[in-house]
LOPADO-340812 format. One line per field, with one value per residue (C-alpha): y, z negated, x; residue in three letters. Coordinates in steps of 0.02 Angstrom, whole numbers. Example, Ala and Ser with C-alpha at 12.3 -4.5 7.8 and 13.67 -1.06 7.14 Angstrom:
BEGIN
v c(-225, -53)
w c(-390, -357)
u c(615, 684)
residu c(ALA, SER)
This chain:
BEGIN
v c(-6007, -5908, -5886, -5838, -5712, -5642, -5625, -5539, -5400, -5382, -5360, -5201, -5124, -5118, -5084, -4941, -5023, -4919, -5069, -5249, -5334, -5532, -5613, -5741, -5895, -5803, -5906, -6120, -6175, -6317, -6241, -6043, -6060, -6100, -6050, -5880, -5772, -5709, -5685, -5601, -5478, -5447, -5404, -5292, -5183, -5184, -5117, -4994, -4930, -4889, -4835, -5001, -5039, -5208, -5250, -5422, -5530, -5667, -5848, -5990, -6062, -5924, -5804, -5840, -5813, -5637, -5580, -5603, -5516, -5360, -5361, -5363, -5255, -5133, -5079, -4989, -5088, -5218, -5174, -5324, -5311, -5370, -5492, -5637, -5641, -5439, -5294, -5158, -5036, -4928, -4795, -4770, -4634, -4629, -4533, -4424, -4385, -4522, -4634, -4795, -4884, -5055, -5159, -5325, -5480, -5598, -5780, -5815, -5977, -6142, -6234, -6080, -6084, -5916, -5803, -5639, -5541, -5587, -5438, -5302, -5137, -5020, -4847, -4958, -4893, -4714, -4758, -4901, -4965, -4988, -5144, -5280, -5427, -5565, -5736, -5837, -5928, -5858, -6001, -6006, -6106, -6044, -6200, -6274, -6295, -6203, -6072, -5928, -5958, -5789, -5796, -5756, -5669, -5543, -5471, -5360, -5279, -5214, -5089, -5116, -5115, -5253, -5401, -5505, -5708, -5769, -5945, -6049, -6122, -6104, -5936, -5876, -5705, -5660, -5506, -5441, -5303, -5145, -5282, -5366, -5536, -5615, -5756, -5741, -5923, -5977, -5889, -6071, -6238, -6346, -6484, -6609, -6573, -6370, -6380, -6215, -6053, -5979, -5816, -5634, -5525, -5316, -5248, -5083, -4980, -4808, -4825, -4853, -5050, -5142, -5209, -5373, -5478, -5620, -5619, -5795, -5820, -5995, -6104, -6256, -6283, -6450, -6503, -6640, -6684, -6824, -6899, -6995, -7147, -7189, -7288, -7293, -7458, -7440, -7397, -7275, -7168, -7177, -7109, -7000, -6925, -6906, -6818, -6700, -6648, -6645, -6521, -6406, -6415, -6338, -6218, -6153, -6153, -6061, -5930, -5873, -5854, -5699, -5653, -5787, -5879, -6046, -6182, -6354, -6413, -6570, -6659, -6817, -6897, -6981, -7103, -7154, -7241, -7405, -7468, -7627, -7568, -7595, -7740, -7616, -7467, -7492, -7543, -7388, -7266, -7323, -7299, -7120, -7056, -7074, -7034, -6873, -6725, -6581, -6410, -6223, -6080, -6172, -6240, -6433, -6541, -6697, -6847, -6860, -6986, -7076, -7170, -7275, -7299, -7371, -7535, -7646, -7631, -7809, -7805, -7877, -7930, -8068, -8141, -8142, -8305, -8400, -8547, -8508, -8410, -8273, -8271, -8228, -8111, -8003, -8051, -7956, -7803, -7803, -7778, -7667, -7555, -7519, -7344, -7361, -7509, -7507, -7578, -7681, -7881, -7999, -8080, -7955, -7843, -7927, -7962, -7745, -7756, -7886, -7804, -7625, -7708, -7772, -7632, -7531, -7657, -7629, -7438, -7440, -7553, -7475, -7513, -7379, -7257, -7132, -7095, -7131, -6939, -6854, -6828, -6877, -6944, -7116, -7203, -7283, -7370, -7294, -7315, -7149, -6963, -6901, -6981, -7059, -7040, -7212, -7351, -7331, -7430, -7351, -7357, -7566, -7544, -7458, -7572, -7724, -7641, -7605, -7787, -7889, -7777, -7847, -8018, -8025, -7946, -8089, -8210, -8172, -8154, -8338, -8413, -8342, -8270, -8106, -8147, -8192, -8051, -7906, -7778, -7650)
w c(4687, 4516, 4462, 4644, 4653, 4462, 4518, 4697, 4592, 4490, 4613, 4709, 4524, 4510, 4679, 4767, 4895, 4975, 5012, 4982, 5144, 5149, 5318, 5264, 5134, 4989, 4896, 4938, 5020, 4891, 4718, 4796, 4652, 4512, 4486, 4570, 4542, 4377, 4415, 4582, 4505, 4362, 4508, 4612, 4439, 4415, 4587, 4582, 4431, 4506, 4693, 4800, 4906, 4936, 5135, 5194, 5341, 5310, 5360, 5400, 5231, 5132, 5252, 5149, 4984, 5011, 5078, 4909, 4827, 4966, 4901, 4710, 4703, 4567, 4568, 4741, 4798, 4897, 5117, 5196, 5374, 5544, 5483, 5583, 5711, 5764, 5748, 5613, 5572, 5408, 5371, 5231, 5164, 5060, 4964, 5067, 5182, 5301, 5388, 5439, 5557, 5489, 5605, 5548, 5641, 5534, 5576, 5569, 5465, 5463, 5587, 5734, 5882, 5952, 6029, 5931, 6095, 6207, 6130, 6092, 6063, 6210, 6097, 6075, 6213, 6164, 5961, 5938, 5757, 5653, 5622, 5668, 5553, 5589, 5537, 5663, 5737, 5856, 5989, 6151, 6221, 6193, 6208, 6063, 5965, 5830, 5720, 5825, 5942, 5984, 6135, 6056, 6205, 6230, 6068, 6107, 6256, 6134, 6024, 5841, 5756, 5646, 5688, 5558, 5597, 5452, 5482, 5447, 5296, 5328, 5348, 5515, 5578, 5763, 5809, 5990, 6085, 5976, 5886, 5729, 5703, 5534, 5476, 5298, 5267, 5106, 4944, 4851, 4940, 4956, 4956, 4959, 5155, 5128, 5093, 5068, 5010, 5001, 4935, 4968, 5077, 5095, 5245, 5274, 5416, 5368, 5490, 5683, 5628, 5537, 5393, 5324, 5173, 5058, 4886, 4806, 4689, 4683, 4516, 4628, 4759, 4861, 4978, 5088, 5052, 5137, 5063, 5181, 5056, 5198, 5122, 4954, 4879, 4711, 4637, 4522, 4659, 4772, 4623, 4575, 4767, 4738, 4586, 4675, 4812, 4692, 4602, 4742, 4790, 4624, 4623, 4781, 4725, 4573, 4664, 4788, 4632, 4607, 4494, 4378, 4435, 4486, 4357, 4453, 4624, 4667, 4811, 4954, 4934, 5099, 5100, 5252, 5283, 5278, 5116, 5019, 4866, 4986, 4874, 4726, 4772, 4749, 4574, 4523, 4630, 4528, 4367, 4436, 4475, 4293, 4189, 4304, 4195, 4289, 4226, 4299, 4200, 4149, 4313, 4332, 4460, 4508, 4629, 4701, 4828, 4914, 5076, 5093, 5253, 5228, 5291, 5222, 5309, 5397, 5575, 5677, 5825, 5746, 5682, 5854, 5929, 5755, 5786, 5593, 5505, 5480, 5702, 5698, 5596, 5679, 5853, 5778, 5720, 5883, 5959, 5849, 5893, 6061, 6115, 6133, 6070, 6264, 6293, 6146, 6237, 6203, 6085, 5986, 6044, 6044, 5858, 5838, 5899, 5801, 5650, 5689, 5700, 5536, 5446, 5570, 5452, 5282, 5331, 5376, 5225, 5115, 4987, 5034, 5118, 4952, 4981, 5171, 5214, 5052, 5147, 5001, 5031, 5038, 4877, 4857, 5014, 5097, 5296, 5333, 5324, 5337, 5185, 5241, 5446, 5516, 5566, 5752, 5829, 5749, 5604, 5619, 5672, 5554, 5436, 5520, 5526, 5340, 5297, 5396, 5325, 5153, 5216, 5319, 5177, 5046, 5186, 5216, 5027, 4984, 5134, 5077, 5256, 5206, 5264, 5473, 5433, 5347, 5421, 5317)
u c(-1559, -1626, -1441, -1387, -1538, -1463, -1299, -1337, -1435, -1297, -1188, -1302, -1306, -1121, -1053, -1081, -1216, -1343, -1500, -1509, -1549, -1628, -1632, -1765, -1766, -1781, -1910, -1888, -2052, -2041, -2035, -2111, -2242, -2139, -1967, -1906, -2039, -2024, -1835, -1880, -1987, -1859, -1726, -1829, -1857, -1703, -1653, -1766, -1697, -1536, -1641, -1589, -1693, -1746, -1756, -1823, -1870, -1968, -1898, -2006, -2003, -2062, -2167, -2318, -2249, -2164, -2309, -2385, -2234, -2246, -2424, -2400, -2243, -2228, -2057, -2059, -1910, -1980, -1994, -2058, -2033, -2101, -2215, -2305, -2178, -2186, -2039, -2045, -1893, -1865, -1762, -1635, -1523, -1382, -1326, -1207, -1374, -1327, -1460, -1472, -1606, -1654, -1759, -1836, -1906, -1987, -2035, -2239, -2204, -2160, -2094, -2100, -2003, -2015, -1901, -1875, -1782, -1924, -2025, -1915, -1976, -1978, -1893, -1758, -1678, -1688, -1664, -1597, -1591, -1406, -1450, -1570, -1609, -1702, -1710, -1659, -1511, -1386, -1325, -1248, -1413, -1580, -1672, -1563, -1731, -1656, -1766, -1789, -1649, -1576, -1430, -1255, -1195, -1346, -1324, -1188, -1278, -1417, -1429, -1380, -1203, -1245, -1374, -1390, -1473, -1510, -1573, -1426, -1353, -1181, -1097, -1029, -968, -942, -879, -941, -872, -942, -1067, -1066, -1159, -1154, -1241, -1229, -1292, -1373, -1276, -1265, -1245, -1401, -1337, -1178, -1155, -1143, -967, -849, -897, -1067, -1106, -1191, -1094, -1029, -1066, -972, -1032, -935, -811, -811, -751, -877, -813, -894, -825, -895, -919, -944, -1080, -1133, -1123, -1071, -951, -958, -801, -729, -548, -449, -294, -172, -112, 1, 177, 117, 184, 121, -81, -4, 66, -77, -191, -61, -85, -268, -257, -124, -234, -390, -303, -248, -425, -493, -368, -425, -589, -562, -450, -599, -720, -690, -850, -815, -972, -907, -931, -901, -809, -884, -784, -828, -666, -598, -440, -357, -197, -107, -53, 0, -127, -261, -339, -321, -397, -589, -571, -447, -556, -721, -597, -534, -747, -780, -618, -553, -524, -445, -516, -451, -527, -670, -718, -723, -685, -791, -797, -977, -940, -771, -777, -619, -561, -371, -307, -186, -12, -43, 31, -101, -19, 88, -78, -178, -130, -192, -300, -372, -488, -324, -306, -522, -523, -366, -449, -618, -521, -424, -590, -678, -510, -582, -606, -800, -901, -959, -780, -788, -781, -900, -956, -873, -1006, -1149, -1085, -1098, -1262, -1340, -1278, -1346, -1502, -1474, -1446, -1584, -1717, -1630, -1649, -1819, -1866, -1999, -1896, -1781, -1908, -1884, -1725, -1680, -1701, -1605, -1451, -1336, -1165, -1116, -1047, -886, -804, -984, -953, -1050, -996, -1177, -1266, -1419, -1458, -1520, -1399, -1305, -1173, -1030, -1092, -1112, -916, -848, -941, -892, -727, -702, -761, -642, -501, -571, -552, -395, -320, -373, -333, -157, -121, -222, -94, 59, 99, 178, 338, 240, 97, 153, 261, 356)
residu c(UNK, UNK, UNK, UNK, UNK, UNK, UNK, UNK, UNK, UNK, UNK, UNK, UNK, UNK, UNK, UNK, UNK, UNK, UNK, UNK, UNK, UNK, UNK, UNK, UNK, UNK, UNK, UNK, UNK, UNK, UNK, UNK, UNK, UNK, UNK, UNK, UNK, UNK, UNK, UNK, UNK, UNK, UNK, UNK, UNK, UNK, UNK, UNK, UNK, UNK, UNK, UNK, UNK, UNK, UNK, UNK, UNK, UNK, UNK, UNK, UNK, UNK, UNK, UNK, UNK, UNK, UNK, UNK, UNK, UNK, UNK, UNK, UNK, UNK, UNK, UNK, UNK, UNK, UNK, UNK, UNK, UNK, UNK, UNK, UNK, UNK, UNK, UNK, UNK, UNK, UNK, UNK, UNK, UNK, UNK, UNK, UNK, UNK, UNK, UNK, UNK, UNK, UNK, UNK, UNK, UNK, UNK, UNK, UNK, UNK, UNK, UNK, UNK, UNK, UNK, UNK, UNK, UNK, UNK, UNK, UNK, UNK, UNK, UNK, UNK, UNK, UNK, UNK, UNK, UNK, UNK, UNK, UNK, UNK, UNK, UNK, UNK, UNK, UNK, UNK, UNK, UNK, UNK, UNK, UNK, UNK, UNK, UNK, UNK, UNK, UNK, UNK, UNK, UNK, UNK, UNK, UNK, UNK, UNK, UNK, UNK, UNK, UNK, UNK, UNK, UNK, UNK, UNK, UNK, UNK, UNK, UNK, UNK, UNK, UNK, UNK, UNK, UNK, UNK, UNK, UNK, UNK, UNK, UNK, UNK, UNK, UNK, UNK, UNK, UNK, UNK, UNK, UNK, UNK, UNK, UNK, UNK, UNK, UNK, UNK, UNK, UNK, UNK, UNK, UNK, UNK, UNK, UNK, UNK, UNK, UNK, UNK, UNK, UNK, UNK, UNK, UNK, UNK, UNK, UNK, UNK, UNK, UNK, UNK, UNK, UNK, UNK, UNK, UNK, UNK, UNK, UNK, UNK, UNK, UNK, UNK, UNK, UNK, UNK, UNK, UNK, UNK, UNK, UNK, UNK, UNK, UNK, UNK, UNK, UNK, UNK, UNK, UNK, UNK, UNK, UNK, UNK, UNK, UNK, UNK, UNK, UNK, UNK, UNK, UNK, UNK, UNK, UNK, UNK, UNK, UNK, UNK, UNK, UNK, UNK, UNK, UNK, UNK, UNK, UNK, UNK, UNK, UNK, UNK, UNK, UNK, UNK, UNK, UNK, UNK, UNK, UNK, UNK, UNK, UNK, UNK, UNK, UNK, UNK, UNK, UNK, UNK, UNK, UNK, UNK, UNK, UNK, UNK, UNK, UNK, UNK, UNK, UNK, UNK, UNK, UNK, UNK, UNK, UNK, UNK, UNK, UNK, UNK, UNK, UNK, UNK, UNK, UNK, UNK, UNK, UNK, UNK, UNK, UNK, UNK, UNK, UNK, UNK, UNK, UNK, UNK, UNK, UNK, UNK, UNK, UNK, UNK, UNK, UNK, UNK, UNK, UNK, UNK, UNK, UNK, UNK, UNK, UNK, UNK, UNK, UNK, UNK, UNK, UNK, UNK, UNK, UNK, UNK, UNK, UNK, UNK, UNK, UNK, UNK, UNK, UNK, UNK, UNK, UNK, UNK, UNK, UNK, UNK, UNK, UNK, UNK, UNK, UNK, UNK, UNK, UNK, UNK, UNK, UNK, UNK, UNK, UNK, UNK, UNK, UNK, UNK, UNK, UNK, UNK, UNK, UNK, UNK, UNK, UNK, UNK, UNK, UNK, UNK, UNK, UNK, UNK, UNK, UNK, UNK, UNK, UNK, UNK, UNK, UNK)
């Protein structure tokens, strides 16, 4: 967050912006005594240098920790607003004479639930602010049990031009009728799952349209890209795919990163389709994680994670009436196919159950209590989409799935039945 915090200061002091504004989560709860600081302080000077003001909410994370900054600010930047849960607005000028009212909401900590609109202040309706910040979430249902759930829909019958929610990660603009509402999300990804672009945004409220556009700023980009392998006969070709889309995928990347500040893409890699390399893949997928080399104006691209969901092109239904290990295992993966594992038949589903139970104990195993919360993304051939959340019934399937794949596959090659089981 240091170099996001650098490069957001650095963009006030060399485009024509008239405040910062910081809807909450400026400091991580986590690390709010070590790291940003010194870098924080170093910014504000900065700003104040070239008189930006610096206009914050506090979020729940970091409510404590700015009111030590608001308290130990030299620079004259820093306006801390609403704090403990109440409203406050400010005032600013630019440098045509025009004024702008900023009001602020801040959370009282961590962990509140409260409702920011359930207090408004009374003037409002006589001078109502430009915009309205607070850090909270705006939803269609108030009893989401989100951070300071604020309904979407009410916003545009207030006052304010611009509201501003800033308690989500991931960035979001609505546009009302007459009423902005942007979500600017956090400026760098936080993790594997905050795919796309993340960045600090321009608000432009010159004109009677509001005008709101992203600038990217984060060192590290994470997306999801899927690769249909369907009809490729041969390993090189289906790599040959991956790298293709891979590539297309940094390019895009690099082309948004406008500020030069992007320095890796790292991408969960899923594979679907039917394919004769089937038995091939996992070993040429582990090879293609750690050689990859694709590089776009000094930005590199990387594999964090690949969950392989193809199927070898093996026609089931001319296997189903086998009285042999081969019929089973087709008669399991005709099952699994059901819509819901509700409908799966028994014992097919009994079968689902038993193993969610399974893999509920691995889960819950102290061996794996460190890490069963990090929400990392699964490794290679990894049956989940979500990293680490614990074991349901679809996940069993899919497992269950994936694994009788692996063994009708061997099974049909060991017999020599391509000629009965294979279509294509």
């Amino acid at each position: 967050m240091t170099a996001a915090w650098d490069a957001l200061v650095d963009i006030a002091r060399t485009t024509p912006v008239d405040a910062v504004l910081i809807a909450g989560d400026l400091v991580d709860r986590e690390n709010h005594r070590f790291e940003p600081l010194g870098p924080i302080e170093r910014g504000l000077t900065t700003l104040a240098r070239h008189d930006i003001p610096v206009i914050v909410v506090a979020g729940d994370e970091d409510a404590e920790t700015l009111r030590t900054i608001a308290e130990h600010d030299a620079s004259g930047a820093f306006r801390f607003l609403g704090q403990d849960g109440g409203w406050e607005s400010t005032t600013i000028t630019n440098d045509g004479g025009e004024q702008l009212i900023i009001a602020g909401w801040s959370a009282p900590g961590r962990g509140a639930r409260s409702h920011p609109l359930h207090d408004l202040p009374s003037d409002w309706d006589r001078t109502g602010p430009d915009i309205v910040m607070l850090h909270g979430t705006s939803t269609d249902d108030s009893d989401s049990g989100e951070v300071a759930p604020v309904p979407l829909q009410r916003l545009g019958t207030l006052p304010g031009r611009l509201w501003i929610t800033g308690a989500p990660i991931s960035p979001w603009v609505e546009h009302l009728d007459g009423t902005a509402v942007l979500t600017p999300g956090s400026p760098s990804a936080l993790g594997p799952l905050d795919t796309g672009t993340h960045g600090v945004w321009i608000a432009d409220l010159s004109d009677s349209v509001i005008d709101l556009h992203q600038l990217p700023v984060a060192a590290v980009r994470f997306d999801q890209v899927s690769v249909d392998l369907t009809g490729a006969s041969e390993i090189d070709n289906a790599e040959s795919r991956l790298i293709e889309q891979l590539q297309r995928t940094l390019d895009h990347a690099v082309s948004l990163d406008g500020g030069n500040h992007l320095a890796a893409c790292c991408v969960h890699l899923t594979i679907t389709g039917a394919t004769t390399v089937f038995g091939e893949l996992p070993a040429r997928l582990h090879d293609l994680m750690q050689t990859i080399d694709l590089q776009q104006r000094g930005v590199i691209i990387a594999i964090s994670s690949i969950t392989n969901e193809t199927q070898p092109l093996i026609d089931l239904a001319t296997l189903l009436e086998r009285a042999d290990p081969v019929g089973e295992t087709a008669r399991l993966l005709d099952a699994l196919d059901h819509e819901s594992v509700a409908s799966i038949p028994s014992p097919w589903q009994d079968l689902v159950r038993r193993s969610a139970t399974r893999l509920n104990g691995v889960h819950r195993s102290r061996v794996f209590a460190s890490i069963a919360g990090d929400g990392s993304l699964p490794p290679v051939g990894g049956e989940s989409e979500r990293g680490n959340p614990e074991p349901d019934l679809e996940t069993a399937r899919a497992l269950l799935r994936r694994e009788a794949w692996v063994t009708l596959d061997a099974l049909v090659r060991q017999r020599g039945i391509d000629q009965e089981g294979w279509r294509g």
